[in-house]
C-alpha positions as CSV (number, residue, x, y, z in Angstrom):
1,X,156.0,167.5,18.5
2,X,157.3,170.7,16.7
3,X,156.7,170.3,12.9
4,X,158.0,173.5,11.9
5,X,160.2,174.8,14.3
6,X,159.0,178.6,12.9
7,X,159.0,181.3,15.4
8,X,155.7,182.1,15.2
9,X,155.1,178.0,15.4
10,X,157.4,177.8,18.5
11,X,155.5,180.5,20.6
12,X,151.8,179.5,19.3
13,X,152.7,175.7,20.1
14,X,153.6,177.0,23.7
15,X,150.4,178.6,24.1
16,X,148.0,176.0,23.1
17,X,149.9,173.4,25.3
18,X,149.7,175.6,28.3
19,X,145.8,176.2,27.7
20,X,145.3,172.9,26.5
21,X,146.4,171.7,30.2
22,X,145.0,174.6,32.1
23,X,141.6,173.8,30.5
24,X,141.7,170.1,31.9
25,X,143.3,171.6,35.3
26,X,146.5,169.5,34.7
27,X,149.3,172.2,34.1
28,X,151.1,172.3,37.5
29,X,151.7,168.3,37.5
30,X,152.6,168.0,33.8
31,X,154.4,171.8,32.8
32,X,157.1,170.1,33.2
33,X,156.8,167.6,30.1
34,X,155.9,170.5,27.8
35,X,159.4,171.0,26.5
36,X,159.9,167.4,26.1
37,X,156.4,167.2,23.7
38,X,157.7,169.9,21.6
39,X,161.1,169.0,22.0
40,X,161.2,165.7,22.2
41,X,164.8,165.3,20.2
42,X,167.2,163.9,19.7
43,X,168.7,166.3,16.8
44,X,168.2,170.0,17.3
45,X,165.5,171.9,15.4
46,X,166.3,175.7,15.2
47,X,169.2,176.4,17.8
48,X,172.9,174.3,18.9
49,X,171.4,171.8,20.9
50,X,167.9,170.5,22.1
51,X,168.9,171.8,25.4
52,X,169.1,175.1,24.2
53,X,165.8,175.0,22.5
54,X,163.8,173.1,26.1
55,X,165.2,176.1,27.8
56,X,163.9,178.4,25.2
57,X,160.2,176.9,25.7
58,X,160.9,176.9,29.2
59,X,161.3,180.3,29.6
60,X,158.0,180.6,27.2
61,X,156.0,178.3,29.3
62,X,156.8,180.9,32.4
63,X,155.5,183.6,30.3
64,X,152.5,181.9,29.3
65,X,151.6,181.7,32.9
66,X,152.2,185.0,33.8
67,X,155.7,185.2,35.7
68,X,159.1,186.6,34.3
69,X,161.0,184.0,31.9
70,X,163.9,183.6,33.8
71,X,163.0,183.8,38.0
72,X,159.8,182.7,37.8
73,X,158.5,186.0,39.5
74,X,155.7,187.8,39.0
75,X,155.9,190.3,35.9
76,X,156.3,193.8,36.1
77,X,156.8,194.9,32.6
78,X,154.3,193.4,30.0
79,X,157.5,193.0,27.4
80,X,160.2,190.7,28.6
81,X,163.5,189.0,27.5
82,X,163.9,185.2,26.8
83,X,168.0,184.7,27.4
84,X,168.3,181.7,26.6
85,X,166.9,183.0,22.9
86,X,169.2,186.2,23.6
87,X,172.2,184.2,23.3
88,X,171.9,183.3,19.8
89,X,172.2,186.7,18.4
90,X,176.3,187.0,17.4
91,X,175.5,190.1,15.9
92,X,179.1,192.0,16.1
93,X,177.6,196.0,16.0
94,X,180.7,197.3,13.7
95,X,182.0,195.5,11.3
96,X,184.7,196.4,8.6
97,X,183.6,195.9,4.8
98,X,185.4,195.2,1.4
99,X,185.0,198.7,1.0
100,X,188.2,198.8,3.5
101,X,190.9,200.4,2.0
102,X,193.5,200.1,4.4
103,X,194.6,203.8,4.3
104,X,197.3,205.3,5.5
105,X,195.6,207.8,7.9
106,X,194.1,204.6,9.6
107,X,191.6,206.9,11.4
108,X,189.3,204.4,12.4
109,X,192.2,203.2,14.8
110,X,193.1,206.2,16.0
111,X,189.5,207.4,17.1
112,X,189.2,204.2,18.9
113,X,189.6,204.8,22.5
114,X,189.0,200.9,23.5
115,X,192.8,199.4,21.4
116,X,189.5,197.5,19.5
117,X,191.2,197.8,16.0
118,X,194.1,196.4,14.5
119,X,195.5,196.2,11.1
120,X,195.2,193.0,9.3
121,X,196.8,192.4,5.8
122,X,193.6,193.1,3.9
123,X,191.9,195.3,5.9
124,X,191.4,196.6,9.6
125,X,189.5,194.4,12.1
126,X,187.3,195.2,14.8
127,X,187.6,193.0,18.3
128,X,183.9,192.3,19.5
129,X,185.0,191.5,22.8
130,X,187.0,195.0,23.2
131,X,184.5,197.3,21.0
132,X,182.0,199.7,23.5
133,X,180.0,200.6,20.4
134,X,181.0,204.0,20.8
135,X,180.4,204.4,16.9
136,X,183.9,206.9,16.5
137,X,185.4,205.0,14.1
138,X,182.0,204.3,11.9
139,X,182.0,208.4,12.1
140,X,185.7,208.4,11.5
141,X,186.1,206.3,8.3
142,X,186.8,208.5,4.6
143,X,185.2,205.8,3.2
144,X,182.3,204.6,4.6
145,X,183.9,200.8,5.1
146,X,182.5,200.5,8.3
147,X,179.4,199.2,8.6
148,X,176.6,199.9,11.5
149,X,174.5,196.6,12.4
150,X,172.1,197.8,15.0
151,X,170.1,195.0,16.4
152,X,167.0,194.8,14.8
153,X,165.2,194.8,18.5
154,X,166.9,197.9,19.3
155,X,166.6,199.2,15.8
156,X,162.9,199.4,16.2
157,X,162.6,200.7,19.6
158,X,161.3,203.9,19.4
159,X,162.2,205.3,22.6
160,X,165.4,204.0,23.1
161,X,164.9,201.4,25.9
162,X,166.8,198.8,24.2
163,X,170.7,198.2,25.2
164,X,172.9,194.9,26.1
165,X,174.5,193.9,29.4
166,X,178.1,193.0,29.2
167,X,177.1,189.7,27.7
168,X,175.3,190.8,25.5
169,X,171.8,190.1,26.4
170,X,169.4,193.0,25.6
171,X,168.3,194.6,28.5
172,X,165.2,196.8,28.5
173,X,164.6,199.7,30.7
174,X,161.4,199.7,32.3
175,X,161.5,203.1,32.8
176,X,161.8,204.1,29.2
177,X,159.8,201.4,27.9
178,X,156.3,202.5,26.2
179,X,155.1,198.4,25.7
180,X,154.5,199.3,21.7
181,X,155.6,195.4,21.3
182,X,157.6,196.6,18.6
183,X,161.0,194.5,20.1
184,X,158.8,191.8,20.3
185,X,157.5,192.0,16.3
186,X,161.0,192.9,15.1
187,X,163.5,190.0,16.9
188,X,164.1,187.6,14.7
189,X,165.3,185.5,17.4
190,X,162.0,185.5,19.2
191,X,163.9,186.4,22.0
192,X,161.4,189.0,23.5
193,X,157.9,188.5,24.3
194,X,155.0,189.6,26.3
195,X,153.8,188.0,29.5
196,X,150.4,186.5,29.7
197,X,147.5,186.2,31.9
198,X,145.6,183.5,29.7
199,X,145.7,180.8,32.4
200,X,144.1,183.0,34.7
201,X,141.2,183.5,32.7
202,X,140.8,179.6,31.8
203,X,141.0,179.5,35.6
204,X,137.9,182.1,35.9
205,X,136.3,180.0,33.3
206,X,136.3,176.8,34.4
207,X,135.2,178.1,38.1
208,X,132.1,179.5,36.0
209,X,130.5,181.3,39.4
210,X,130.9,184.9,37.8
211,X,129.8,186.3,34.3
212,X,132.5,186.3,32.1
213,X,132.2,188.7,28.9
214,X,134.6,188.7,26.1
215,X,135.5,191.8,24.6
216,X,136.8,191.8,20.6
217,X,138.9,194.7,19.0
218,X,138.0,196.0,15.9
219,X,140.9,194.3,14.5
220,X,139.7,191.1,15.1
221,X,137.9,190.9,11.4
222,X,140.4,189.3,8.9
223,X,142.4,187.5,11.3
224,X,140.8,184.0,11.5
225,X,139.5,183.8,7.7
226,X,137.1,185.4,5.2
227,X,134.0,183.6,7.2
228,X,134.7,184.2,10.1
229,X,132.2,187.1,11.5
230,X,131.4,188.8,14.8
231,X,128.8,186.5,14.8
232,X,130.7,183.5,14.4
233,X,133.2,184.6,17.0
234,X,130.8,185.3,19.5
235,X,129.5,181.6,19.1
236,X,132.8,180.5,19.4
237,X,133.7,182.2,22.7
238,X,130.6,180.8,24.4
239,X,132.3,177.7,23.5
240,X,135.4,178.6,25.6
241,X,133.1,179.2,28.4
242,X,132.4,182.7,27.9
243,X,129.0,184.4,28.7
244,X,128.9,186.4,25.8
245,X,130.9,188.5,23.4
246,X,130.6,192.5,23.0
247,X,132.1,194.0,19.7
248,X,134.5,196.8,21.1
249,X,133.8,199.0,17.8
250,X,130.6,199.8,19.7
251,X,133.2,201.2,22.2
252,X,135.0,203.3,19.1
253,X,131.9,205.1,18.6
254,X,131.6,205.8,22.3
255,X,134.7,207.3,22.0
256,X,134.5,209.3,18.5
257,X,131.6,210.6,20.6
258,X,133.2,211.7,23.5
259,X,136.6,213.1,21.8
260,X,134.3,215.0,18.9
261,X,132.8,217.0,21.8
262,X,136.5,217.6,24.0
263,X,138.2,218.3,20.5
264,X,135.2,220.9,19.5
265,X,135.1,222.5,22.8
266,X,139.4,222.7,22.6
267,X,139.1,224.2,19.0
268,X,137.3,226.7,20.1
269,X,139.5,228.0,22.9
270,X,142.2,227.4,20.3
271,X,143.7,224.3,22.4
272,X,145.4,222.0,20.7
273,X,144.9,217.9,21.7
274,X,146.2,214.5,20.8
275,X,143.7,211.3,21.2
276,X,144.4,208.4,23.7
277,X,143.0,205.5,22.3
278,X,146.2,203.6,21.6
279,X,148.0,202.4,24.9
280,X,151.3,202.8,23.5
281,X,151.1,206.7,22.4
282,X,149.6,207.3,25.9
283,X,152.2,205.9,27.5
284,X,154.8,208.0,24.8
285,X,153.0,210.8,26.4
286,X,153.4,210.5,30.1
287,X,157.1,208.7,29.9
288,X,158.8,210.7,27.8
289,X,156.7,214.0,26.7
290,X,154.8,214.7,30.3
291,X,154.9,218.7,29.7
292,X,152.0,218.0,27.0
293,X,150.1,215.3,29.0
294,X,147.7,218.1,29.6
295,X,146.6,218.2,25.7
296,X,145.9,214.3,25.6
297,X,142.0,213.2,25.7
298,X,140.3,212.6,29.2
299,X,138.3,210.3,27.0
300,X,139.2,206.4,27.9
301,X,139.9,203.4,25.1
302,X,137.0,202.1,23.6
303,X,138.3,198.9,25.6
304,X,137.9,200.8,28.6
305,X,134.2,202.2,27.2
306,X,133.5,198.7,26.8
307,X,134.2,197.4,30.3
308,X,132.0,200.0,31.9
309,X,129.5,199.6,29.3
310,X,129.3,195.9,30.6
311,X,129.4,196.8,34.1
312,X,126.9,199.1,34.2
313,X,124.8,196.3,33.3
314,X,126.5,193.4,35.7
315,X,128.7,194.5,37.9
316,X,130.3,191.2,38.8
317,X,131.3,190.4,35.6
318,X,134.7,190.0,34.5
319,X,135.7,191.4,31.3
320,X,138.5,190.4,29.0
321,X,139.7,192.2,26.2
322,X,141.0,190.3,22.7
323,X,143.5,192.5,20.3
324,X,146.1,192.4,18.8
325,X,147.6,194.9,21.4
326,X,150.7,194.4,24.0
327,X,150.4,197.7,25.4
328,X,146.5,196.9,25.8
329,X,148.1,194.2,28.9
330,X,149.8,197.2,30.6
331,X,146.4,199.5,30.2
332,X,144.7,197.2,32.0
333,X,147.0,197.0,35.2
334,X,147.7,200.3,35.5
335,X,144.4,202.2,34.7
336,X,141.5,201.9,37.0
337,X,137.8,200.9,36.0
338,X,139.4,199.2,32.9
339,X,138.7,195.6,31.7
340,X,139.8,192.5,34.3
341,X,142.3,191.3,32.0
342,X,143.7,191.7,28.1
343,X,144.9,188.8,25.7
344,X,146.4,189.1,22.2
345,X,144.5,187.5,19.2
346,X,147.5,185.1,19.4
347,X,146.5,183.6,22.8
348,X,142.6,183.7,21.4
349,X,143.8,181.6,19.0
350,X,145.1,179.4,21.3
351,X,142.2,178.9,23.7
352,X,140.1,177.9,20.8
353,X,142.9,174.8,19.6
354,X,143.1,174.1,23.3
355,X,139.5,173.4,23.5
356,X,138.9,171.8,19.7
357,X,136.5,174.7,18.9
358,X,136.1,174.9,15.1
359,X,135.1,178.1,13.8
360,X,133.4,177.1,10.8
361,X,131.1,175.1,12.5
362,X,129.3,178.2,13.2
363,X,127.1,180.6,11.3
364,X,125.8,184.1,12.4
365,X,125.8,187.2,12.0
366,X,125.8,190.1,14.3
367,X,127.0,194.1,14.2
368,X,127.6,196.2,17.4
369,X,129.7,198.5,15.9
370,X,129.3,201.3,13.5
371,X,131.6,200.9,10.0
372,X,133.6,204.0,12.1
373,X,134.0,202.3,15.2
374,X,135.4,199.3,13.0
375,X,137.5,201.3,11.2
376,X,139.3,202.6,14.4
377,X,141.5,199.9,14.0
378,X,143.1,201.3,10.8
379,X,145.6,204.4,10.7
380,X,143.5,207.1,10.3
381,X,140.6,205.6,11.1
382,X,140.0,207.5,14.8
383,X,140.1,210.9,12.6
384,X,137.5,210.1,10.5
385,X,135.5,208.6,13.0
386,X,136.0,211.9,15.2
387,X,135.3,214.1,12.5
388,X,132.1,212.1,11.7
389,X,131.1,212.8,15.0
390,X,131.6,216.2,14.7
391,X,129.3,216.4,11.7
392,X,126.6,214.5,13.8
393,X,126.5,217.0,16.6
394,X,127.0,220.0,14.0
395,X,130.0,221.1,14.6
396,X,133.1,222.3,12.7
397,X,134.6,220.3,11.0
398,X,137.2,222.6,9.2
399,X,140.2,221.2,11.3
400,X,143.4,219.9,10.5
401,X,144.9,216.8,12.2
402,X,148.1,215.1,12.2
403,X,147.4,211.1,11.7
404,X,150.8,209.8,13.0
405,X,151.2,206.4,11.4
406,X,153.8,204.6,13.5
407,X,155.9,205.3,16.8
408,X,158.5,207.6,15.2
409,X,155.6,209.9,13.9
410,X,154.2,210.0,17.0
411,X,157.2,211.0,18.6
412,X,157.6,213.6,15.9
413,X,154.4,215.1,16.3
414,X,154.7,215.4,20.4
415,X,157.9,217.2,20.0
416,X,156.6,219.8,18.0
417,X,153.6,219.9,20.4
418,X,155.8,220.4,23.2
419,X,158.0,223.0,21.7
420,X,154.6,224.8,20.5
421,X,155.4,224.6,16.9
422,X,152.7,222.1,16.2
423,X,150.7,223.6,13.1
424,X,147.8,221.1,13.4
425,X,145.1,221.5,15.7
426,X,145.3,217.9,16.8
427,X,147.1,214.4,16.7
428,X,145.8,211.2,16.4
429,X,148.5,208.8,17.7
430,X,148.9,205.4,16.4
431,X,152.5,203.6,17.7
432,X,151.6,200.4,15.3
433,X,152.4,201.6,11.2
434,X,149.3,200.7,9.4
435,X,147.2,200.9,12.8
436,X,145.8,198.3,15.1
437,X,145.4,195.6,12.6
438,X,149.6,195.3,12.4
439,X,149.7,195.1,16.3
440,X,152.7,192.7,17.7
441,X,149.8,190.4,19.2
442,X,148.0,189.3,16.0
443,X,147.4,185.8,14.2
444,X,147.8,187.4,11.3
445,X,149.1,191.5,10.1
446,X,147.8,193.1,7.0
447,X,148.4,192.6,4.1
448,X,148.1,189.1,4.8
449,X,144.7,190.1,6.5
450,X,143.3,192.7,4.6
451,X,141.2,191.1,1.8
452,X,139.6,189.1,4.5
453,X,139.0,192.3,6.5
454,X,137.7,194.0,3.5
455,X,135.5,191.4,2.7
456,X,133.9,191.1,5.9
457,X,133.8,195.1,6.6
458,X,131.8,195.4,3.2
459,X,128.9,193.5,4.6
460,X,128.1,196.4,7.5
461,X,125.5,198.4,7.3
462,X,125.6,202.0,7.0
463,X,124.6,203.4,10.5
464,X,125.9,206.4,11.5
465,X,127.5,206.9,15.2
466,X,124.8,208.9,16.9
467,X,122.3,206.1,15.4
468,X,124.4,203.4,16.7
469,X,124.9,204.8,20.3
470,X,121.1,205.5,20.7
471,X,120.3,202.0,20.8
472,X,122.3,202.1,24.3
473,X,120.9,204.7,25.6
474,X,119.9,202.6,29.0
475,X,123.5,202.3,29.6
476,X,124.8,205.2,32.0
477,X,128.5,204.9,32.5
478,X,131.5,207.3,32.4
479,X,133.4,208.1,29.5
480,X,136.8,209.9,31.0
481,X,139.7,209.2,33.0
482,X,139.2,209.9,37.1
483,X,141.4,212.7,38.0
């Protein structure tokens, strides 16, 4: 039963009873009795009706297994909309304020071409059900009396893939979409989400004939507690049924290897280049700004680094990848030699109530990862990982980078690379403000996180990138894109 019918509660109570029953192989014969657990009724918690809110966690539960929330298809984009959560946005885009003064001029009305507006006693009203959202008489008004409530989903979209149907359901273009997850972080409503392939992996798990490696992010520290370490965590995933867990920082310094010799090499021929580490930017890049795609890094993610790093080594294993990334889940299905599968910290979270695995019970400490590659996690923190690297291989490190922090930076920063007036030499791209560790998928976002993550980052030790990557040396493996 939902004791705090939160929306962070509603979709992490979803989870964990779909885990919970895919661990003990039950979830076809009793999916059906998961609204009725967390809904079990009869007064209504958060919505009009119970009904309402079953369908709701209906439409979850079909997420949770992978399919769309309201056919029960397979997924094709990672971010998708709950309707029956939809429906309880009212928001009316125009609306008339006490700032209304009823003028004479009425040119609101006449710039309408849609007969929306009509003049009441007090002030001039706006019909929802005739209004296009055209915004004339918003641009129209001498006063300013009309007010512009865009929908906080498609408020933060920063490609503009967010519009309604003629119900008023948002509707996302595929086509457009860059899967930032920022719809998903910014709906109040909870009404759009990410698909997941969690009960595959508990699938993969429990059949236990293949190695099976966890991989973590480096935004992983701070997010379960002040005690919780690498270590810890990669006692706990053994617990889950895991083979063994591999620090995807180590794949950060891979990769402020790989891009500190591609952006020397560019700087020289006086090239200019952007990173492609986050998911989101990358996808910025080829959906909407394709004449620079040429500029990006051939250098994978460190989560792609990291798959091939443990392939090279076994390759039957299956690798999964733990962030706090949606875009990570679309990385994975269209990119090639990537890892087997990507979760959110969320669904991590999860798997470990699902299976009763306490992470205090556990005490170690490990570190894969250079202080750099964890720091890739934070905006900024692929520049000065990069230009580490730089100084490690003796190169120049007189350069000047744009760090975009957040979507609309990025955006801003393409633009002016695409029109050639770009007066850095390169960009790092990160579509999350703050960096990785305020991605859509996380247990918890800075600053909730961050004296945890401090706390714990304080305690590495001060190797240095080429230091770190010469324990590996044995591991031969590719670190660009195939052509």
């Amino acid at each position: 039963m939902l004791k705090d019918a939160t929306l962070g509660n509603i979709k992490h109570e979803v989870l964990y009873k779909v885990a919970q029953l895919a661990y003990d192989g039950l979830l076809d014969e009793h999916e059906d009795q998961i609204p009725y657990d967390i809904i079990p009724g009869p007064q209504a918690n958060f919505r009009c009706c119970v009904y309402k809110e079953r369908e709701i966690v209906r439409e979850r539960i079909r997420l949770a297994r992978g399919l769309e929330a309201q056919t029960g298809l397979p997924c094709k984009n990672t971010v998708q909309v709950i309707s029956a959560a939809c429906e309880g946005c009212p928001i009316t885009r125009f609306v008339v304020t006490d700032n209304c003064q009823k003028c004479m001029a009425k040119k609101c009305q006449q710039a309408c071409n849609f007969d929306a507006i009509t003049m009441m006693r007090d002030r001039a009203y706006i019909d929802p059900q005739k209004c296009k959202e055209c915004g004339r008489c918003h641009d129209a008004c001498p006063y300013n009396a009309i007010a512009d409530l865009v929908r906080p989903c498609k408020k933060s979209c920063p490609v503009d893939a967010i519009s309604m149907d003629e119900n008023h359901i948002v509707v996302i273009d595929e086509e457009k979409c860059i899967r930032c997850g920022q719809c998903i972080k910014n709906c109040p409503f909870g009404a759009i989400s990410d698909y997941s392939r969690m009960t595959e992996v508990i699938d993969i798990l429990r059949d236990g004939s293949r190695p099976v490696y966890a991989m973590v992010a480096p935004a992983i520290e701070g997010q379960f507690g002040v005690n919780v370490t690498i270590g810890v965590l990669r006692e706990a995933v053994k617990a889950l049924g895991f083979t063994d867990l591999i620090e995807v920082s180590l794949g950060g310094d891979y990769v402020a290897y790989s891009e500190a010799e591609e952006w020397a090499e560019a700087y020289k021929q006086g090239k200019k280049m952007t990173t492609s580490c986050c998911p989101a930017f990358v996808n910025m890049i080829k959906r909407h700004f394709p004449q620079v795609l040429d500029h990006m890094s051939t250098t994978v993610s460190p989560m792609a680094s990291m798959a091939r790093f443990i392939r090279a080594k076994e390759p039957d294993a299956v690798t999964i990848f733990f962030g706090p990334c949606i875009a990570k889940k679309s990385e994975v299905a269209n990119t090639e030699d990537n890892a087997d599968f990507a979760l959110t910290f969320e669904e991590l979270d999860a798997m470990f109530r699902a299976k009763n695995v306490e992470l205090s019970a556990f005490e170690k400490q490990i570190q894969q990862g250079s202080i750099y590659g964890k720091r890739f996690a934070n905006a900024g923190g692929v520049t000065k990982a990069v230009v580490e690297s730089l100084t490690e291989q003796g190169e120049n490190t007189n350069i000047k980078v744009r760090q975009c922090n957040g979507a609309k930076e990025c955006k801003n920063a393409l633009m002016m690379l695409k029109l050639g007036r770009l007066p850095e030499d390169f960009i790092e791209g990160m579509c999350c403000e703050g960096g990785c560790v305020n991605g859509p998928g996380s247990v918890k976002v800075e600053p909730a996180s961050k004296k945890d993550r401090e706390t714990l980052l304080s305690h590495a030790d001060a190797r240095n990138i080429k230091e770190n990557l010469d324990q590996y040396k044995d591991r031969q493996f590719s670190m660009h894109r195939h052509s």
